[in-house]
LOVONU-854576 format. One record per residue: x, y, z of N, C-alpha, C in turn; residue in three letters. Coordinates in nm, 2 decimals. Each point is the difference from the previous one (the first is absolute). Layout:
N
      n.x      n.y      n.z     ca.x     ca.y     ca.z      c.x      c.y      c.z   residuo
        X        Y        Z        X        Y        Z        X        Y        Z       ALA
...
//
This chain:
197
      n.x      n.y      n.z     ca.x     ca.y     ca.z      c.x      c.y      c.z   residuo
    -1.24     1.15     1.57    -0.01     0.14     0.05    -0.03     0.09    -0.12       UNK
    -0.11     0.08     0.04    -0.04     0.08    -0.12     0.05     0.15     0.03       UNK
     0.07     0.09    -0.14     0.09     0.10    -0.01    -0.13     0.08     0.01       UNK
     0.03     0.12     0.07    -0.02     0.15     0.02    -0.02     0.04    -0.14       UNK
    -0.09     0.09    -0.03     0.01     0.09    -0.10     0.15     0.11    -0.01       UNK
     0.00     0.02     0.11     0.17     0.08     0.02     0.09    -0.08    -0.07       UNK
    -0.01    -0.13     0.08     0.13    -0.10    -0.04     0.01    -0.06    -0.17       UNK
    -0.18     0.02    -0.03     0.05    -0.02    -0.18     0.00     0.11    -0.06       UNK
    -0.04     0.10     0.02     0.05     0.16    -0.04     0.17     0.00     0.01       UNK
     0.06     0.02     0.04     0.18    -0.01     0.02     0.03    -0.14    -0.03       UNK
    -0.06    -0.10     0.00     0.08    -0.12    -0.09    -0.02     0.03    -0.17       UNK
    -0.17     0.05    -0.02    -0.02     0.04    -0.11     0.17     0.15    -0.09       UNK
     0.01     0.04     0.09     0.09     0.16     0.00     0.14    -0.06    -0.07       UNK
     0.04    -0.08     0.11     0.10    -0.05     0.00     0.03    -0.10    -0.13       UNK
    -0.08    -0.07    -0.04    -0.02    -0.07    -0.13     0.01     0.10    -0.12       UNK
    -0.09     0.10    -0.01     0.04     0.06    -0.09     0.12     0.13    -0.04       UNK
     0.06    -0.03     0.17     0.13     0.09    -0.05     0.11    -0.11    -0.06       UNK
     0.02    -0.09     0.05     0.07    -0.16    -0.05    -0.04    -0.02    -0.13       UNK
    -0.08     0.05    -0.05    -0.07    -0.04    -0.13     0.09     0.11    -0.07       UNK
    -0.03     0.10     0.03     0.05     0.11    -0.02     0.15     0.04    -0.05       UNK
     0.09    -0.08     0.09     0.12    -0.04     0.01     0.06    -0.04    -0.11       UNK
    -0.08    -0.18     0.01    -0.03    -0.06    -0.14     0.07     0.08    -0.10       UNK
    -0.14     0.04    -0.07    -0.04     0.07    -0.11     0.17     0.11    -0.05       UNK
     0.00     0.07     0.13     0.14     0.04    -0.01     0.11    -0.10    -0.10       UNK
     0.04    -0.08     0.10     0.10    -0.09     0.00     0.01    -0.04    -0.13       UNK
    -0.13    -0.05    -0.05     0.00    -0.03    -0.15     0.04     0.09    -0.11       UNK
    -0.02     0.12     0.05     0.10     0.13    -0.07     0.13     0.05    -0.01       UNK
     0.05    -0.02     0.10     0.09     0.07     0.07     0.10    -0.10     0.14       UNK
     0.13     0.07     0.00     0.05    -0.11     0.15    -0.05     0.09     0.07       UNK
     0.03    -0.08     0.12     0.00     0.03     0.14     0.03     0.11     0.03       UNK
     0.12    -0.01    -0.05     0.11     0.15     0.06    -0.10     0.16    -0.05       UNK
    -0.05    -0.02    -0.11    -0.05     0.09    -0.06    -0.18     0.03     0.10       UNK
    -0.06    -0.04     0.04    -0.10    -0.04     0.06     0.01     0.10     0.14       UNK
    -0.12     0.12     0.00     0.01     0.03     0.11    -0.15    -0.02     0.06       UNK
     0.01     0.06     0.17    -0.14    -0.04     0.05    -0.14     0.09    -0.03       UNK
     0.07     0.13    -0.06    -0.10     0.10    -0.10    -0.05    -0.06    -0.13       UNK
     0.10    -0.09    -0.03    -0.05    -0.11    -0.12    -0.09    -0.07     0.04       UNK
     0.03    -0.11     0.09    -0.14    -0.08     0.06    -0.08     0.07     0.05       UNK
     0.00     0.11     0.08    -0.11     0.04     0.01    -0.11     0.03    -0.10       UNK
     0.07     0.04    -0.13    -0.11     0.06    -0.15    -0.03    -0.13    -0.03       UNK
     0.05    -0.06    -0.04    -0.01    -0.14    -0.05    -0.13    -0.03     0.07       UNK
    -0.02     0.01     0.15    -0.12    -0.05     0.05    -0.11     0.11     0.03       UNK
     0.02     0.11    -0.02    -0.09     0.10    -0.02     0.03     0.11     0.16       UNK
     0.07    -0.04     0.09     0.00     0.04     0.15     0.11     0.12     0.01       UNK
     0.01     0.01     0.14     0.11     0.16     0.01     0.08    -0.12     0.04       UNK
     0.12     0.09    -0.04     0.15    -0.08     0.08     0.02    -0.02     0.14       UNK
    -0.07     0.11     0.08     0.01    -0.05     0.14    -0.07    -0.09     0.03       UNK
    -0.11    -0.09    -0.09    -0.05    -0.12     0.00     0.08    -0.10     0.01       UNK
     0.07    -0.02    -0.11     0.12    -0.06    -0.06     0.08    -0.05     0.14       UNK
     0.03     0.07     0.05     0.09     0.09     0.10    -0.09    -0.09     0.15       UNK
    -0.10     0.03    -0.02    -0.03    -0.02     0.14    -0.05    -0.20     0.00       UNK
    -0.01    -0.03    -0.11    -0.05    -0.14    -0.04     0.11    -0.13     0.03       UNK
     0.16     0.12    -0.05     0.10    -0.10     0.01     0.12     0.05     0.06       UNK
     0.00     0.10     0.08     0.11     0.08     0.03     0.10     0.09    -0.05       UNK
     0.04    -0.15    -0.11     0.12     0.12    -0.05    -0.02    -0.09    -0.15       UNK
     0.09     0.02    -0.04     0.02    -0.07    -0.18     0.08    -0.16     0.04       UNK
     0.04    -0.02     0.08     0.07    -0.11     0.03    -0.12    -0.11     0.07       UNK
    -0.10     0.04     0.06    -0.15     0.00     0.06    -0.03    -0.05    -0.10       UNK
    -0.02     0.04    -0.09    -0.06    -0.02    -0.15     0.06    -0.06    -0.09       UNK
     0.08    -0.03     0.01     0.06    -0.13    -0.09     0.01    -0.12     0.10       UNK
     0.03    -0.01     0.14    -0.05    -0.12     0.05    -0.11    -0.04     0.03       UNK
    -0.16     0.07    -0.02    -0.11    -0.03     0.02    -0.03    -0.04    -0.14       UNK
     0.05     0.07    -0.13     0.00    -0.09    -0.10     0.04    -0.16    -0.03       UNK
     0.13     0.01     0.07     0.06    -0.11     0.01    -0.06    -0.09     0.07       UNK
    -0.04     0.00     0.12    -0.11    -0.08     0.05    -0.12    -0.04    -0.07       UNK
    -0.06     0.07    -0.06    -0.14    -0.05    -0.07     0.06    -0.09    -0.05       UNK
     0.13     0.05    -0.11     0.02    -0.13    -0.10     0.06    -0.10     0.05       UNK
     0.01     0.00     0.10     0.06    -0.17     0.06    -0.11    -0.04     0.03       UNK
    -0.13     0.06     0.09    -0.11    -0.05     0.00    -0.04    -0.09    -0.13       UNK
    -0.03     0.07    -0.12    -0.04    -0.04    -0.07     0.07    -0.13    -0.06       UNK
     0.17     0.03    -0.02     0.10    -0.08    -0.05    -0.10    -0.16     0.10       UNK
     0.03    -0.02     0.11    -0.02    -0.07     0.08    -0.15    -0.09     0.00       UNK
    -0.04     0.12    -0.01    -0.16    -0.03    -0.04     0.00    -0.12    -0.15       UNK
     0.07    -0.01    -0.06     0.05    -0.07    -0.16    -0.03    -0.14     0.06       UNK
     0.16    -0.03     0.07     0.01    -0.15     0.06    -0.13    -0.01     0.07       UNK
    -0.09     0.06     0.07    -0.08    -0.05     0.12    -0.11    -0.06    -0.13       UNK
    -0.04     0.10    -0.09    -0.06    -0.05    -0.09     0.04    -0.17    -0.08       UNK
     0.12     0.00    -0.02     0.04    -0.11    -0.07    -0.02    -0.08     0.06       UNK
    -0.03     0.01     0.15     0.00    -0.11     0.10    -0.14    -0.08    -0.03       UNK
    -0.09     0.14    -0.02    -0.15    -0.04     0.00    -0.03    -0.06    -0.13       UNK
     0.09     0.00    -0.13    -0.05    -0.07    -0.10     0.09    -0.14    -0.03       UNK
     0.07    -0.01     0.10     0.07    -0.17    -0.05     0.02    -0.07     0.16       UNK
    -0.14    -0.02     0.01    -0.04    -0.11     0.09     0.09    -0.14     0.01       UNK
     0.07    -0.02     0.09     0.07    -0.09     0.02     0.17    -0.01    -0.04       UNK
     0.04     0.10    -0.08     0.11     0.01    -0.07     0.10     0.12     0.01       UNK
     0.07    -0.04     0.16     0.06     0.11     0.04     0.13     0.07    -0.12       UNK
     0.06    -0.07    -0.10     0.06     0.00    -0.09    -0.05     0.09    -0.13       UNK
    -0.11    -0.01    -0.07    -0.06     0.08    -0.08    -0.05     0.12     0.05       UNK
    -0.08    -0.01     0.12    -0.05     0.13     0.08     0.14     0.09    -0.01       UNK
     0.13    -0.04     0.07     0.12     0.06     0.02     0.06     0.07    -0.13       UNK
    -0.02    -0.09    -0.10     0.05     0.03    -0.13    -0.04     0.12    -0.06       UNK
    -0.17    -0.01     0.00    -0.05     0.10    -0.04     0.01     0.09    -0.03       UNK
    -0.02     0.02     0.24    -0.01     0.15     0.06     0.14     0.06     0.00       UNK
     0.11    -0.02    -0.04     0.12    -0.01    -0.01     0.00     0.07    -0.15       UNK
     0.03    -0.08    -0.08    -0.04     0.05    -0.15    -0.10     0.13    -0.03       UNK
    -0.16     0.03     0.07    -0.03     0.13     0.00     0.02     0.09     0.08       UNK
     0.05    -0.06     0.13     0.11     0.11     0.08     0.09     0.12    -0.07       UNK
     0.10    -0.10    -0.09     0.12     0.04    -0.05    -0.08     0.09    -0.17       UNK
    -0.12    -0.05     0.00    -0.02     0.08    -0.11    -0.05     0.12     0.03       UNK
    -0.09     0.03     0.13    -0.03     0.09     0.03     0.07     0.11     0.11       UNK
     0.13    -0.03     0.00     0.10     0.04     0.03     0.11     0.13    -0.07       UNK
    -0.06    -0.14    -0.12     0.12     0.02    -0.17    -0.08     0.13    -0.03       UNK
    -0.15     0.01     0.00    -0.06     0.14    -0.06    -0.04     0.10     0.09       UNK
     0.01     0.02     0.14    -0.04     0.11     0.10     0.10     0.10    -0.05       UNK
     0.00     0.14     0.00     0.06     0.08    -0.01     0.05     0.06     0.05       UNK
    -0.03    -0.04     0.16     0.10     0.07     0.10     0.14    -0.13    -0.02       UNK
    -0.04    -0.06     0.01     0.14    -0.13    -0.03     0.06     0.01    -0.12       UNK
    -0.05     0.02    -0.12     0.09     0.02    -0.12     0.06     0.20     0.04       UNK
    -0.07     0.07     0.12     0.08     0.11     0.03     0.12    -0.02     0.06       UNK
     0.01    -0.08     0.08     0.10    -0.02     0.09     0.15    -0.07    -0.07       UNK
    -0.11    -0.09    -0.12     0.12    -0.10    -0.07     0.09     0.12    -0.07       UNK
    -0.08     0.07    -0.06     0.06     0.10    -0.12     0.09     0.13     0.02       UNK
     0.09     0.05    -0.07     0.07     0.14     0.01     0.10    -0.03     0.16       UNK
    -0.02     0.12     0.04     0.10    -0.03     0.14    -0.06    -0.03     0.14       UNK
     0.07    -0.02     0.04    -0.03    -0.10     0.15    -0.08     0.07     0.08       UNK
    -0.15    -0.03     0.05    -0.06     0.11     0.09     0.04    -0.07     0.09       UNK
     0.02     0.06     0.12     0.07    -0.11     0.14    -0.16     0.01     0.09       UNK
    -0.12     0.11    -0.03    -0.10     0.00     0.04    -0.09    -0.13    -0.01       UNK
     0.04     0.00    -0.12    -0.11    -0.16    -0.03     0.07    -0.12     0.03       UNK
     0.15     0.01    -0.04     0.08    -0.12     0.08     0.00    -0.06     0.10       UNK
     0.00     0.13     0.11    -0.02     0.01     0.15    -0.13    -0.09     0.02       UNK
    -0.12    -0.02    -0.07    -0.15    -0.07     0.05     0.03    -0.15    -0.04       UNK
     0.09    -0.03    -0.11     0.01    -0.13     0.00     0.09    -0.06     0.04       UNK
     0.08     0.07     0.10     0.19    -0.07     0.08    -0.04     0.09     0.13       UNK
     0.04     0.08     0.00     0.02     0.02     0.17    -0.16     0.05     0.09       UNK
    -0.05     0.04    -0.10    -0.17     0.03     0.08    -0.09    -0.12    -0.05       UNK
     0.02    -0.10    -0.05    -0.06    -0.07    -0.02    -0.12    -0.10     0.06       UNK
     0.05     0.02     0.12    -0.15    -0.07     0.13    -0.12     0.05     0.00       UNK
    -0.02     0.09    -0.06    -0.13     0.06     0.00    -0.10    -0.13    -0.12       UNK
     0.10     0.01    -0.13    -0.06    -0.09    -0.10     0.01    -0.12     0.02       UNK
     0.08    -0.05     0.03     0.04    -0.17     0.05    -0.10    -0.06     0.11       UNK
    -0.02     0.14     0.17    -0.15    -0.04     0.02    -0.15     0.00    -0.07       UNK
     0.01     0.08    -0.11    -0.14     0.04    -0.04    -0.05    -0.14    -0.10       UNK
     0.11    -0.02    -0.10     0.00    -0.11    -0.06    -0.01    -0.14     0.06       UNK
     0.09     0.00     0.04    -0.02    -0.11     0.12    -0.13    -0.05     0.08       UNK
    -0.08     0.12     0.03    -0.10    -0.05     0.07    -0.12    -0.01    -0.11       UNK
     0.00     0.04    -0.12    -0.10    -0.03    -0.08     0.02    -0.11    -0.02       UNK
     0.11    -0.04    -0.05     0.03    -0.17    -0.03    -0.03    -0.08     0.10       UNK
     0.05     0.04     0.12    -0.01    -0.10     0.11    -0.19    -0.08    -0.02       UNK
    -0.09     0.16     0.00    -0.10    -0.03     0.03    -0.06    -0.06    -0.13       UNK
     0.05    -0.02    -0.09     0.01    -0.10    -0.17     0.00    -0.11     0.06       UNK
     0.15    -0.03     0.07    -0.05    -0.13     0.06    -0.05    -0.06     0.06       UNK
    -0.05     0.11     0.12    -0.10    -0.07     0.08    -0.15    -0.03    -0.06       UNK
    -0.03     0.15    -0.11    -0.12    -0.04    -0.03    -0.01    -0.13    -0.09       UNK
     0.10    -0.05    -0.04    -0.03    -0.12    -0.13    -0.07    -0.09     0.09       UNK
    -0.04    -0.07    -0.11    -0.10    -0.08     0.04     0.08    -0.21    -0.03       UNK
     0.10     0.07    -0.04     0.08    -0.14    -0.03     0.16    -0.03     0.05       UNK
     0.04     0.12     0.01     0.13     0.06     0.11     0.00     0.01     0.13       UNK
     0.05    -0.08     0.06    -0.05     0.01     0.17     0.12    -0.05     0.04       UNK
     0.06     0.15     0.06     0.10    -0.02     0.09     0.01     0.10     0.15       UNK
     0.09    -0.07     0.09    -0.03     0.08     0.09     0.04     0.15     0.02       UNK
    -0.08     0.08     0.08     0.02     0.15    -0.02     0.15     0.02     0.00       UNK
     0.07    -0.06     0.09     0.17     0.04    -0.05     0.08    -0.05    -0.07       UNK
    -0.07    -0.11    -0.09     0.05    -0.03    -0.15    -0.02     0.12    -0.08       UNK
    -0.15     0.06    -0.02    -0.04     0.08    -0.07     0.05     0.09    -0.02       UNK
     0.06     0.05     0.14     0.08     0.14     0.02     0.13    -0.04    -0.08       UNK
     0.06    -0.09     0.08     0.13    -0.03    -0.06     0.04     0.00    -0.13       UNK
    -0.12    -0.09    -0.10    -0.02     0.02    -0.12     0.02     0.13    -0.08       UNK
    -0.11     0.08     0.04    -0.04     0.11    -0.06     0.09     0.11     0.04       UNK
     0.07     0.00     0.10     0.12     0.10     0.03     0.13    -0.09    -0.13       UNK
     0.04    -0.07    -0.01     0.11    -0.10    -0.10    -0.06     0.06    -0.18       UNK
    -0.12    -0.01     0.02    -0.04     0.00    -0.15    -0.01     0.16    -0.07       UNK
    -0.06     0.11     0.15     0.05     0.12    -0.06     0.12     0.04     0.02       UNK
     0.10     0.00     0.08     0.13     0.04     0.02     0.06    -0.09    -0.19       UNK
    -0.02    -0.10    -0.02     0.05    -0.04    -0.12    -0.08     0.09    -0.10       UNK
    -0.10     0.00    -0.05    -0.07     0.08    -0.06     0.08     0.14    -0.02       UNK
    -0.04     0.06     0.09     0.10     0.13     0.05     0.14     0.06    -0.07       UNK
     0.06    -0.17     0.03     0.15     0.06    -0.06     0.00    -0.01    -0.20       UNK
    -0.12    -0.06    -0.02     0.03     0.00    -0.12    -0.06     0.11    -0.04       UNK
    -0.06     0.15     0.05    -0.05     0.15     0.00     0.12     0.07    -0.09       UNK
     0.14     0.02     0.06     0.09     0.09    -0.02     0.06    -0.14    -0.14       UNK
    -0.02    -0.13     0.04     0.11    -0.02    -0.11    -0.08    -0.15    -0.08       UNK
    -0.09     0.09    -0.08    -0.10    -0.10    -0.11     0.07    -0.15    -0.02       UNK
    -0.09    -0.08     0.01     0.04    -0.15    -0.07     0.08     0.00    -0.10       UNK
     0.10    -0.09    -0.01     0.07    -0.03    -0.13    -0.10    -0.05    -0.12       UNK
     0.01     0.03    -0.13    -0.07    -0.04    -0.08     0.04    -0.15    -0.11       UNK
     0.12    -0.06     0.03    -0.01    -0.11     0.00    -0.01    -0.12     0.11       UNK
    -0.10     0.05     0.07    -0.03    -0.15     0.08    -0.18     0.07     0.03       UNK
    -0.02    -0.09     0.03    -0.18    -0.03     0.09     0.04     0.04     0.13       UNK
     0.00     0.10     0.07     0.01     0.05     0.13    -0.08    -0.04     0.04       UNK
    -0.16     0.01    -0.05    -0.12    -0.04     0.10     0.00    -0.14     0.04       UNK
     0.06    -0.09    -0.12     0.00    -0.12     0.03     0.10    -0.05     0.10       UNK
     0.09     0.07    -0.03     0.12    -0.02     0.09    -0.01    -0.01     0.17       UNK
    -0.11     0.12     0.01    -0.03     0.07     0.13    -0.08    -0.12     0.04       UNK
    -0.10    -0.04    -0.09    -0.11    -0.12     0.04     0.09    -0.14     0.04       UNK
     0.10    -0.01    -0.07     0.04    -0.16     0.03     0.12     0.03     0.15       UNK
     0.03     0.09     0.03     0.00     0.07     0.13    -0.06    -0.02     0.13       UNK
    -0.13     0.07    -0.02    -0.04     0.07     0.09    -0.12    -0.13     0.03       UNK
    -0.02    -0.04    -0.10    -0.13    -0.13    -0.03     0.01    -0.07     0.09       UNK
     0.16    -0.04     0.04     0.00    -0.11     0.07    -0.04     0.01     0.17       UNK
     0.10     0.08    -0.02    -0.06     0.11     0.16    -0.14     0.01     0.07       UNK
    -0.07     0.04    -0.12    -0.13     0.00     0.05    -0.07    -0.14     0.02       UNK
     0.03    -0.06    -0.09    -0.04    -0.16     0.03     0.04    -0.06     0.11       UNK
     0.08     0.02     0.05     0.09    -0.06     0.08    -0.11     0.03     0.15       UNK
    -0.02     0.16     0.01    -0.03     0.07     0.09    -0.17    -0.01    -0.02       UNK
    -0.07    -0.11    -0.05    -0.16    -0.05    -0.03    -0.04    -0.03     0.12       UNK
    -0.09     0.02     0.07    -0.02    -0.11     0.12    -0.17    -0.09    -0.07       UNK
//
C-alpha cells in the first residue's frame, strides 16, 4: 500500500518532534521537559506539539512506542543474520536490546532522580499499547524469516512471551554479573524450537 503525501508529511512531523524529544532527554530529565521545549527543538508552534500528541503524556507514549518498535526491530534483525540458530539470533537481539535500552534517554530518565509515575504508568499499567506494537513487529520477524516457520499462533504466542519479558527488564536493568541475553536464549530457544513446524 502506497502512503499519501499527507500520511508522509505527519509521519515525517511526528519523527522530528520524537527526535526532538531525544535531543532533549540527552540534556535534561523528563520532569524538566516541557511541550514548548519540543516544540523549539523541532522548529513548530506548541499547538502543534499539542495537536500531534494530545497532551505530554501523548508524547512520552508515542515516544515510547517508536522505541519498542525499534527495540523489537533488533531481534527481528538477528533473526535475519543467524540462519538456522534460534540460540545465537536470541542471544544477540537480546544483548543489543539491553544495550540499546542501557543508552535511550528517556529510560536512563525514568531510571534516575525521583519516580515519574508518568513514565512508569507506560511500562506496568498502560503498557498494551507497547507489548502490542512490539509484538507485532516481531511476530512479522517471524513470519518473514526465511528459516523460522512457525504457525501464526506460535508466532503470536512467541512474540507476545518475548516482549512482555523484554519489557520487564525496562524499569529494572539486567544484573551485571550474569549473561541475561544468554540466559534469556537458553530459555526461550527451546520454546521456539519446540514450536518449528
Amino acid at each position: 500500500m502506497t502512503r499519501s503525501y499527507a500520511q508522509e508529511s505527519r509521519s515525517l512531523l511526528r519523527n522530528s518532534l520524537l527526535d526532538g524529544l531525544r535531543g532533549l532527554l540527552v540534556e535534561r530529565d523528563w520532569s524538566q521537559i516541557r511541550m514548548s521545549d519540543v516544540a523549539t527543538a523541532a522548529g513548530v508552534s506548541r499547538q502543534t506539539v499539542y495537536n500531534e500528541f494530545g497532551s505530554r503524556y501523548g508524547l512520552a507514549q508515542s515516544y515510547a512506542r517508536r522505541l519498542a518498535v525499534q527495540l523489537a526491530s533488533i531481534v527481528g534483525d538477528a533473526l535475519s543474520s543467524h540462519p538456522d540458530d534460534v540460540h545465537g539470533a536470541l542471544q544477540d537481539g537480546f544483548a543489543e536490546y539491553f544495550a540499546g535500552v542501557a543508552t535511550d534517554p528517556m529510560v536512563a530518565s525514568l531510571l534516575a532522580g525521583e519516580a515519574k509515575p508518568d513514565l512508569l504508568k507506560l511500562i506496568t499499567t498502560d503498557a498494551a499499547p507497547l507489548i502490542t506494537t512490539a509484538s507485532e513487529v516481531l511476530q512479522r520477524a517471524f513470519h518473514d524469516s526465511t528459516w523460522l516457520t512457525m504457525s501464526a499462533d506460535d508466532e503470536l504466542r512467541v512474540a507476545r512471551a518475548v516482549t512482555r519479558m523484554a519489557l520487564s527488564y525496562v524499569a529494572m536493568p539486567p544484573e551485571g554479573d550474569r549473561d541475561v541475553a544468554a540466559d534469556l536464549a537458553s530459555i526461550i530457544g527451546p520454546a521456539i524450537e519446540a514450536a518449528r513446524s
